[in-house]
NUVO-768147 format. One line per field, with one value per residue (C-alpha): y, z, x; residue number from 1; residue in three letters. Coordinates in Angstrom, 3 decimals, always signed. Each point is the difference from the previous one (the first is absolute). Layout:
BEGIN
y	c(Y / ...)
z	c(Z / ...)
x	c(X / ...)
seq	c(NUM / ...)
type	c(ala / ...)
This chain:
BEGIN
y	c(+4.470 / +3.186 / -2.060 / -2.536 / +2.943 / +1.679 / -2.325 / +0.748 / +3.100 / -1.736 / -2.801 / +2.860 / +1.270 / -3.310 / -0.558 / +3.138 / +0.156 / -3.926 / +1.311 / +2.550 / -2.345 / -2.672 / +3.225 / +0.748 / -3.163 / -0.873 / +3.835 / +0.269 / -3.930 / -0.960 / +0.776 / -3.494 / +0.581 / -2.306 / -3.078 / -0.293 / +1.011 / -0.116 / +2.232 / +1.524 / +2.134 / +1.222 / +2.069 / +2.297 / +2.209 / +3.305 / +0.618 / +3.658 / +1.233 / -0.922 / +1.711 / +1.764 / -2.117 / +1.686 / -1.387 / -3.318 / -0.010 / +0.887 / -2.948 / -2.353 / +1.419 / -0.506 / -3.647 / -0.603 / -0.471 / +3.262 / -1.396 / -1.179 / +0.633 / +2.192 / +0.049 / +2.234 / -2.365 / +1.988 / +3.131 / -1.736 / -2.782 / -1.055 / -2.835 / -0.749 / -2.376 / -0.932 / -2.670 / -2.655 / +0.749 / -2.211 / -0.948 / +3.118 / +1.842 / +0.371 / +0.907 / +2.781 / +1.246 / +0.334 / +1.807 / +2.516 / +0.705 / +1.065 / +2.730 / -1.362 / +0.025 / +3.292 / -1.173 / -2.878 / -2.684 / -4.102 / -2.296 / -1.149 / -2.343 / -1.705 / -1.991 / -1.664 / -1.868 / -1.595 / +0.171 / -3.586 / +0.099 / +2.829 / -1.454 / -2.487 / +2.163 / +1.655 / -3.682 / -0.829 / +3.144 / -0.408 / -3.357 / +0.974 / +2.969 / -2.816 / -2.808 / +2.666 / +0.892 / -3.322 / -1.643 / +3.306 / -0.720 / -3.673 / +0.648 / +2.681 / -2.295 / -2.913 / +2.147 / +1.289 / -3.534 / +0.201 / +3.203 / -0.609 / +2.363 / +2.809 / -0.048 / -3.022 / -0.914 / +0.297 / +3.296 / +1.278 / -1.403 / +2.163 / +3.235 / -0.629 / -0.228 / +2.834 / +1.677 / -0.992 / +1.148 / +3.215 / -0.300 / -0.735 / +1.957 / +3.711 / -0.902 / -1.158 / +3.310 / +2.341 / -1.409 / -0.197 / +3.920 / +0.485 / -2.375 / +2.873 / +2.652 / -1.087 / -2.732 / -2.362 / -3.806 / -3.020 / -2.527 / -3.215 / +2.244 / +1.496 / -3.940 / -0.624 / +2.900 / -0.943 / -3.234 / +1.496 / +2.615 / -3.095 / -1.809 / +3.185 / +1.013 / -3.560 / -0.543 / +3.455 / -1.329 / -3.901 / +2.433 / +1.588 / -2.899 / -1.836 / +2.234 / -0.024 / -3.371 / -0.442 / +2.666 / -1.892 / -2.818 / +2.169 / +1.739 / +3.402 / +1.937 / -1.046 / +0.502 / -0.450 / +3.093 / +1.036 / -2.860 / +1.296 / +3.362 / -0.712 / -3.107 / +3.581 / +2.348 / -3.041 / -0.685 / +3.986 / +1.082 / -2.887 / -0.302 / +3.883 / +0.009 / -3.057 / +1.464 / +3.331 / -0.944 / -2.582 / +3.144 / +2.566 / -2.137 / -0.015 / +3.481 / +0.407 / -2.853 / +1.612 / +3.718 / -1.155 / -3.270 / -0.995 / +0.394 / -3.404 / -0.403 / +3.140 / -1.517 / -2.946 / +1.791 / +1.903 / -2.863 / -1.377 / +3.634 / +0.233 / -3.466 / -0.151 / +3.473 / -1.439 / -3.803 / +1.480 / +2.149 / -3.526 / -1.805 / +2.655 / +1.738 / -2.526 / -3.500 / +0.697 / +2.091 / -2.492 / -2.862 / +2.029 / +0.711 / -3.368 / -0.950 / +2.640 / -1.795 / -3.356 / +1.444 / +1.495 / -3.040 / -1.748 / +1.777 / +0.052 / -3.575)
z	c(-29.177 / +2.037 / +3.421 / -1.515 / -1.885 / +3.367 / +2.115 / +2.086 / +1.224 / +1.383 / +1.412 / +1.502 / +1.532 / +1.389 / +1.387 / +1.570 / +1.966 / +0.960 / +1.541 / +1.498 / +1.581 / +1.145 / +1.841 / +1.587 / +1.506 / +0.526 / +2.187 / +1.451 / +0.079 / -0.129 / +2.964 / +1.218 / +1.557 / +2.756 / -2.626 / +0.348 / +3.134 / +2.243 / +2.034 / +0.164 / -1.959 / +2.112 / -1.363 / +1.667 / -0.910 / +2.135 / -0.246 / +1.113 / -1.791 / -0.156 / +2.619 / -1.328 / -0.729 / +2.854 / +1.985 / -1.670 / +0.122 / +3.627 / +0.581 / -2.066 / +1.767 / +3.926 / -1.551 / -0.953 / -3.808 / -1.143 / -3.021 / -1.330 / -3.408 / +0.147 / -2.829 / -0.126 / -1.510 / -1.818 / +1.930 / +3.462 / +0.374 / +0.663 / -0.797 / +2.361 / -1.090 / +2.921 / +1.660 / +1.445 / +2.645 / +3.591 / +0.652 / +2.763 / -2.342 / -2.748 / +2.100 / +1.914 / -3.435 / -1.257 / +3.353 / -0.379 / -3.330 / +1.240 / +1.842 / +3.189 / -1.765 / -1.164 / -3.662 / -0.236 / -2.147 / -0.867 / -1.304 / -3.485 / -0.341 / +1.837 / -2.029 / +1.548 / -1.438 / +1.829 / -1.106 / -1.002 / -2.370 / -2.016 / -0.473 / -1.671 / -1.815 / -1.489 / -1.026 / -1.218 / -2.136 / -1.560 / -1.020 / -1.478 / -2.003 / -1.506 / -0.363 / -2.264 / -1.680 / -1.181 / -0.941 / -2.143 / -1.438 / -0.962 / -1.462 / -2.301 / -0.925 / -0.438 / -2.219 / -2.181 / -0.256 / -3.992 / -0.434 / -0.269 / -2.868 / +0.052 / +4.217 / +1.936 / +2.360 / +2.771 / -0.621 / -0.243 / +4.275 / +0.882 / -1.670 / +1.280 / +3.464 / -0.482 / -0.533 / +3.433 / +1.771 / -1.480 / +1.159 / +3.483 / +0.671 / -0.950 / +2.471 / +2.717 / -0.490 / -0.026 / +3.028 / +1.672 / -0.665 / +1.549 / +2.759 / +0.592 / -0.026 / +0.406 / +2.315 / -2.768 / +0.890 / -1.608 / +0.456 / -1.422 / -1.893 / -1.735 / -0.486 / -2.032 / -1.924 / -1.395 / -0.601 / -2.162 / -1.586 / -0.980 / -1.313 / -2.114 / -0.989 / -1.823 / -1.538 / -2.068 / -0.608 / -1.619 / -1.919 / -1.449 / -0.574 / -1.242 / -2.761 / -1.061 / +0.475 / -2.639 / -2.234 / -0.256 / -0.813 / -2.700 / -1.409 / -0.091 / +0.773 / -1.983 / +3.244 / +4.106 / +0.874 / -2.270 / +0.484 / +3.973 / -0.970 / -2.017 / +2.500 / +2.637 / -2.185 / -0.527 / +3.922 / +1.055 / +0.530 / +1.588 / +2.599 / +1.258 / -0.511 / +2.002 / +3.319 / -0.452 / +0.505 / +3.285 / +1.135 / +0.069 / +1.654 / +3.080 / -0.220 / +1.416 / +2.308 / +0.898 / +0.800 / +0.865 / +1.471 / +3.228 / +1.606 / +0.770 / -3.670 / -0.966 / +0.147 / -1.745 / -2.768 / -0.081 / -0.679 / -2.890 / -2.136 / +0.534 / -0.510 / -3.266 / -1.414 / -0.123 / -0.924 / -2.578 / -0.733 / -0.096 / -1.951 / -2.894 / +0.239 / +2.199 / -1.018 / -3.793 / -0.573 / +2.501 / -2.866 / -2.945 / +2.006 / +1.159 / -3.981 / -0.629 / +2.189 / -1.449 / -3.682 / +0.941 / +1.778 / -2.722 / -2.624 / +1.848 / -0.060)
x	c(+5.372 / +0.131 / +0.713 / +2.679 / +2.095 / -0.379 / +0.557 / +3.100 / -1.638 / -2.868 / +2.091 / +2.405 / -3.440 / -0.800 / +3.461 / +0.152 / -3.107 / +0.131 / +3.775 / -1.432 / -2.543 / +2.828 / +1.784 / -3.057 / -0.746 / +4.017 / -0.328 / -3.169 / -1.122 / -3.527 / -2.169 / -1.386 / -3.700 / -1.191 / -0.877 / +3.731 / +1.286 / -2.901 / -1.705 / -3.915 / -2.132 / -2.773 / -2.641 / -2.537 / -2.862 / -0.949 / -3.581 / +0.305 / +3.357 / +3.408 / +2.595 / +3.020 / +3.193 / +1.864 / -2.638 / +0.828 / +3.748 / -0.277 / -1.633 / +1.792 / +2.885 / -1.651 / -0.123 / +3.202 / -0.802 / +1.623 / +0.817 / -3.307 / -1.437 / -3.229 / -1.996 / -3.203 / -2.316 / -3.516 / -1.194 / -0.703 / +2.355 / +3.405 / +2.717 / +2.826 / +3.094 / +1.818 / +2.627 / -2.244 / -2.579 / -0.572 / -3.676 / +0.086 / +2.093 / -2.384 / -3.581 / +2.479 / +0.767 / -3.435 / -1.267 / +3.064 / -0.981 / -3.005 / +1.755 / -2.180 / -2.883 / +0.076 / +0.363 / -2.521 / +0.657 / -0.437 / +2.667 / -1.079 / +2.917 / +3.169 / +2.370 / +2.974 / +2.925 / +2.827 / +3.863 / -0.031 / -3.258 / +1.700 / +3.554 / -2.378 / -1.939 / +3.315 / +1.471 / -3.459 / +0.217 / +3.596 / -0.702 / -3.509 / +2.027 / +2.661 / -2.333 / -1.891 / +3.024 / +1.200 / -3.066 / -0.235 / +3.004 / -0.536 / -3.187 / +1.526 / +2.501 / -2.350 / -2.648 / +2.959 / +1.530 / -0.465 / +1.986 / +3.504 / +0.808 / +1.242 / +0.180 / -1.155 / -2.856 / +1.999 / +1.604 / -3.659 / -0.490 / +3.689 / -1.737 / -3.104 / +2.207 / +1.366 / -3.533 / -0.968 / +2.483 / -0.609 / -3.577 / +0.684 / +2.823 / -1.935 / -3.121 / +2.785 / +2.005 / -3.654 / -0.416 / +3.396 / -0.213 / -3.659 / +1.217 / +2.388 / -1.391 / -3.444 / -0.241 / -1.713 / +0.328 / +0.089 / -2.251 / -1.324 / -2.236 / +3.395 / +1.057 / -3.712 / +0.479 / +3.197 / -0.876 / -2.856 / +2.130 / +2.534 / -2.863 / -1.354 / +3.364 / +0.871 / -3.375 / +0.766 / +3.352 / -0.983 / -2.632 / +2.637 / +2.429 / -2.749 / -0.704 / +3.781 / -0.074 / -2.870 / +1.233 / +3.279 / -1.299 / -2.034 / +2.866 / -1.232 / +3.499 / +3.184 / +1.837 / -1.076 / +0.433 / -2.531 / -2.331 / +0.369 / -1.105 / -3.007 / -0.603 / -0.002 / -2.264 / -2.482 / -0.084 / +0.764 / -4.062 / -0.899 / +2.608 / -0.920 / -3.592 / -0.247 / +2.420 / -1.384 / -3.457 / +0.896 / +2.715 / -3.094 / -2.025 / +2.692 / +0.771 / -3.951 / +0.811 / +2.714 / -1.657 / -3.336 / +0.557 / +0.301 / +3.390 / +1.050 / -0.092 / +1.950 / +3.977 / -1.504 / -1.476 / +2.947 / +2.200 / -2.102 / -0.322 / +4.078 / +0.415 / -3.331 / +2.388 / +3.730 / -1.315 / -1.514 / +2.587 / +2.856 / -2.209 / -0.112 / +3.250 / +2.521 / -1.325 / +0.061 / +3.162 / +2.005 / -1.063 / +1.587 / +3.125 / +0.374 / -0.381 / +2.571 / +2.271 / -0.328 / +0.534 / +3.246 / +1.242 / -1.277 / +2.023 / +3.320 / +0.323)
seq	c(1 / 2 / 3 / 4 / 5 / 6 / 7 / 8 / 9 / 10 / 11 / 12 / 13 / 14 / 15 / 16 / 17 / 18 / 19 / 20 / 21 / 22 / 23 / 24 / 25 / 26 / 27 / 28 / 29 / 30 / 31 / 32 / 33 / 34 / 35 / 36 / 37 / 38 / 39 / 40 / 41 / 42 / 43 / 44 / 45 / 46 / 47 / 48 / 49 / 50 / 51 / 52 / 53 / 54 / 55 / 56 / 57 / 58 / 59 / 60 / 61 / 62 / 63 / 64 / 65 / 66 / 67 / 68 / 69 / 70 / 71 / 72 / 73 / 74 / 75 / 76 / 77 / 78 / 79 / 80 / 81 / 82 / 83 / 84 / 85 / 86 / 87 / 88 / 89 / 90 / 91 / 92 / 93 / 94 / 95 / 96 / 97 / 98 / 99 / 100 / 101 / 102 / 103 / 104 / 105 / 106 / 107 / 108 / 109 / 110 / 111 / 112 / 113 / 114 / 115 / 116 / 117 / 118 / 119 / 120 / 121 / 122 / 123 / 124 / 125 / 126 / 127 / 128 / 129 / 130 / 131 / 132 / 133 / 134 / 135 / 136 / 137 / 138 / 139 / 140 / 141 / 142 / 143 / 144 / 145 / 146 / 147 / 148 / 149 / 150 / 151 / 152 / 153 / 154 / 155 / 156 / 157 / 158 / 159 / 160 / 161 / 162 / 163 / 164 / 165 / 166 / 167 / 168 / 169 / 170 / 171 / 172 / 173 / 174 / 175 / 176 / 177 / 178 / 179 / 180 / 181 / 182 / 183 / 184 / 185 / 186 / 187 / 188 / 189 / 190 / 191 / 192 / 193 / 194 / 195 / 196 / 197 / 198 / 199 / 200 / 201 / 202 / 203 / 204 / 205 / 206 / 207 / 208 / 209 / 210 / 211 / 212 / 213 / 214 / 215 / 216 / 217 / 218 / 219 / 220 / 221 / 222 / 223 / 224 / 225 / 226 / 227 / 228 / 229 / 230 / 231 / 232 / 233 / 234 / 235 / 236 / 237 / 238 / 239 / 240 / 241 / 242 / 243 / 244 / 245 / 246 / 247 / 248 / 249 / 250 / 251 / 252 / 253 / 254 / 255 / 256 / 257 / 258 / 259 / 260 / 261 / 262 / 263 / 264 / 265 / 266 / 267 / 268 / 269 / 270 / 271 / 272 / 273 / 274 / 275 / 276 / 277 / 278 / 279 / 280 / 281 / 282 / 283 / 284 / 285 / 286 / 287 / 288 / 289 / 290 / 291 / 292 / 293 / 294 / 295 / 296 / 297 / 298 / 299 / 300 / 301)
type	c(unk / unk / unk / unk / unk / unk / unk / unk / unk / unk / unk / unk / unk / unk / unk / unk / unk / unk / unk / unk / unk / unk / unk / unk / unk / unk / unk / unk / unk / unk / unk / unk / unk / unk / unk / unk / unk / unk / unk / unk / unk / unk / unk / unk / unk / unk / unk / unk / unk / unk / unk / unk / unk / unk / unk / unk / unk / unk / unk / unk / unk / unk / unk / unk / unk / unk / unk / unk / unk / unk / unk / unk / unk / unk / unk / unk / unk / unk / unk / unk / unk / unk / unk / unk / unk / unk / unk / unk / unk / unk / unk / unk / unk / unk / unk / unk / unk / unk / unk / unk / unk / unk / unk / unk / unk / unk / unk / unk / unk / unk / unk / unk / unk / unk / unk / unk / unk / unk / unk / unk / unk / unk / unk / unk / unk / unk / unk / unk / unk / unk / unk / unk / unk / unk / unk / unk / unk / unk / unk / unk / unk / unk / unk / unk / unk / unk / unk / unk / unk / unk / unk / unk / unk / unk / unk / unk / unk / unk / unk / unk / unk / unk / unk / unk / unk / unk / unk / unk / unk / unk / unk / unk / unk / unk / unk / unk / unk / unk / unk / unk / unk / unk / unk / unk / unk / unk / unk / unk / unk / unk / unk / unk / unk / unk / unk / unk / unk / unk / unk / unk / unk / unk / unk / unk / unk / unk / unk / unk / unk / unk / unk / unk / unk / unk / unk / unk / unk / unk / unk / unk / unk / unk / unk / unk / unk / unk / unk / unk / unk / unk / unk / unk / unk / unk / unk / unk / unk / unk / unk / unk / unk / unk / unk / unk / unk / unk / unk / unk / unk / unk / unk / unk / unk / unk / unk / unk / unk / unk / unk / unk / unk / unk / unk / unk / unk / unk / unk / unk / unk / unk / unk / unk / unk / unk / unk / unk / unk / unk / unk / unk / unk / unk / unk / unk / unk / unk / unk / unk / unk / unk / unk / unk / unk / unk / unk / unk / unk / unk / unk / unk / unk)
């Protein structure tokens, strides 16, 4: 009962931060990488030491791509985001990266995506996001169809809504900020993860309104908010055990992994924390409040 009698503070917590994150992204926007707007990544490897990134910005410069994104890639290599690259364009690059060959090196990898195949990818990705979103929805309200008393099935889809929004809006505002001040981009990799942490984040929350669903049906409580809270200190271990073992297990992805996979598993601990974080203290409290609602309307008429 400790998380329904406290529940305004934790849903002032939530509030807070997800405003925080809407500000962010509102300000800074989110930093589209070249799934969406097209461009190259071109990767190299020097077998006998990497030059300094003077060197490198020099170059980049030379070539007209001052505003590329180097990445320093392992000990030896090196990732370059860039607008996109002409068939002479690119082999010039590579050789000037070489500093004349004074900095030997082999391309391990050339990817190239034209303007058109991201706008694509970006439509493709919004409608992937609310397709997600509304089957979500009317399952939740299908699987609840039997509960009607004391808040109905489809009251439980609009929280569970609301829950979802939370859980995409913190990731998106994380990484509006380290698109900032960090360069981080997003990527169709960002797109997957949130479509996982959506699908994470809702299978904690039916958990949970399944178990108040059964216990109402039990009668355990004399009233719902009660039957929420024990419903919550029934489900409580489970729900963390079960994201704090997946959100350690990204946390060494994230520090030992490779680093095409760092943003990604970056978006899924943020994303694993707060969806857990909804289901437990957002999703649950937002049912006894809505309850609260209905009683009062109830009783003025």
């Amino acid at each position: 009962m400790f998380i329904i009698k406290n529940k305004f503070i934790f849903l002032t917590i939530s509030a807070v931060i997800v405003l925080g994150s809407l500000i962010a992204v509102m300000v800074y926007g989110l930093r589209p990488g070249i799934d969406f707007k097209g461009g190259t990544l071109l990767e190299v490897n020097y077998t006998s030491g990497r030059p300094d990134s003077s060197l490198i910005a020099e170059v980049l410069q030379k070539d007209s791509l001052a505003d590329a994104i180097v990445q320093p890639v392992g000990a030896s290599s090196l990732s370059v985001k860039s607008r996109p690259l002409s068939e002479t364009e690119r082999p010039a690059l590579v050789t000037d990266l070489s500093m004349g060959g004074k900095y030997p090196l082999t391309q391990t990898s050339f990817t190239s995506i034209g303007p058109s195949v991201g706008r694509e990818l970006t439509q493709k990705a919004i409608v992937a996001i609310i397709i997600v979103v509304i089957a979500i929805v009317l399952y939740i309200a299908f699987a609840f169809r039997g509960v009607s008393k004391p808040v109905s099935s489809w009251k439980y889809g609009l929280i569970a809504i609301a829950t979802l929004v939370h859980d995409i809006a913190i990731p998106s505002g994380v990484f509006a900020l380290l698109g900032h001040f960090r360069g981080a981009e997003v990527d169709t990799l960002f797109v997957v993860a949130i479509l996982t942490v959506l699908g994470i984040s809702v299978s904690d929350t039916i958990v949970v309104f399944d178990r108040i669903r059964e216990n109402l049906k039990n009668h355990i409580a004399p009233t719902f908010s009660e039957t929420v809270g024990k419903s919550l200190n029934q489900t409580f271990v489970r729900s963390i055990n079960t994201s704090l073992t997946v959100i350690l297990v990204l946390l060494s992805l994230y520090f030992f992994g490779p680093i095409a996979t760092k943003n990604f598993s970056l978006v899924l601990i943020v994303g694993m924390f707060f969806g857990t974080y909804s289901s437990i203290f957002v999703a649950s409290p937002l049912l006894v409040i809505v309850e609260g609602w209905q009683n009062k309307s109830g009783s003025r008429r």
